[in-house]
N, C-alpha and C positions, 0 to 999 in steps of 0.2 A: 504494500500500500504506500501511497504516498502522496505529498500535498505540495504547492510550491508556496514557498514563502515571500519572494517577491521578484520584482521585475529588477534585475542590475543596470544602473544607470553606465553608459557607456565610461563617462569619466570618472566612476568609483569603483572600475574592476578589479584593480590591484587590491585595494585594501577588501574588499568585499571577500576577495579569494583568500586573501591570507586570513583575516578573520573567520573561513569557514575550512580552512584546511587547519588552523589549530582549534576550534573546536570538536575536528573530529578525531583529533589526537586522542588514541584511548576510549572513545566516549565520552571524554569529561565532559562535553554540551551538549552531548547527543542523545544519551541513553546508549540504548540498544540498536538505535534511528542511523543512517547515515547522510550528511549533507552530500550533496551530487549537483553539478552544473549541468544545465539543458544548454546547449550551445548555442543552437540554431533561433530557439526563442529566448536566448540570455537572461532565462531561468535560474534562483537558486532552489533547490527542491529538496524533500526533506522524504528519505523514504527507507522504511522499513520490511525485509524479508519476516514472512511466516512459510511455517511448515505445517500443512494444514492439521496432517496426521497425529502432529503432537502438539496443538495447540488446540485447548477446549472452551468454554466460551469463558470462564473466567478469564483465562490468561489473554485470549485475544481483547477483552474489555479492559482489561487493565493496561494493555498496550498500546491500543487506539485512544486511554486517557492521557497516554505518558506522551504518543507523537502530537498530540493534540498542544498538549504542554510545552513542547518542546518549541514547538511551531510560534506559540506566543512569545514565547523567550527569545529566539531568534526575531521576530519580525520588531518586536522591542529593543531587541539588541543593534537592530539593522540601523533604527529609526534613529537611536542615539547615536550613533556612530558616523552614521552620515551627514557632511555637512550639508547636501542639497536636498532632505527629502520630499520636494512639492514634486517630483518625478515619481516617488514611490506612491503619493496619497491615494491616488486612483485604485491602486492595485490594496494597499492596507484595509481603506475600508469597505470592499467586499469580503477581508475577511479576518474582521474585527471579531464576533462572537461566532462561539463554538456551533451553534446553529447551522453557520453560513457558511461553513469551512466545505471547502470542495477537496475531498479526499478519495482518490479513485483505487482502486483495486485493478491489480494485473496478474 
């Protein structure tokens, strides 16, 4: 599964990448989740493998709370970090609350 956190402003890819390759150092900002760049739609996206076979409905609900979480953190994270983000606002607030989060399955 997985969600994207936001649209990468051309002139903040440097730091957006380094910011999201030591996040994924370890997990320490991830979880279990990994951050991944969509190239083509200069994407940062936030996505997590399941195994369906050993995943039952608790643990999948408590993991879609964690990328859900994580998703906030990051786009929070994004928002203070960057010094331009009237590029991002389009993209934040569709998906401000957890309602609205567009999280797809593959």
């Amino acid at each position: 599964m997985y969600a994207t956190i936001a649209k990468i402003p051309v002139d903040q890819e440097v730091i957006v990448h380094k910011r999201a390759l030591a996040g994924n150092l370890f997990g320490k900002e991830t979880g279990e989740a990994t951050l991944a760049l969509h190239e083509d739609k200069r994407l940062l996206v936030l996505f997590q493998r399941f195994y369906e076979a050993k995943t039952d409905y608790d643990a999948f609900k408590r993991a879609v709370e964690n990328l859900i979480a994580y998703l906030d953190y990051w786009q929070e994270k994004l928002q203070s970090h960057l010094e331009d983000v009237s590029d991002l606002q389009d993209h934040f607030r569709g998906l401000q609350r957890a309602d609205d989060l567009q999280i797809f399955f593959a």
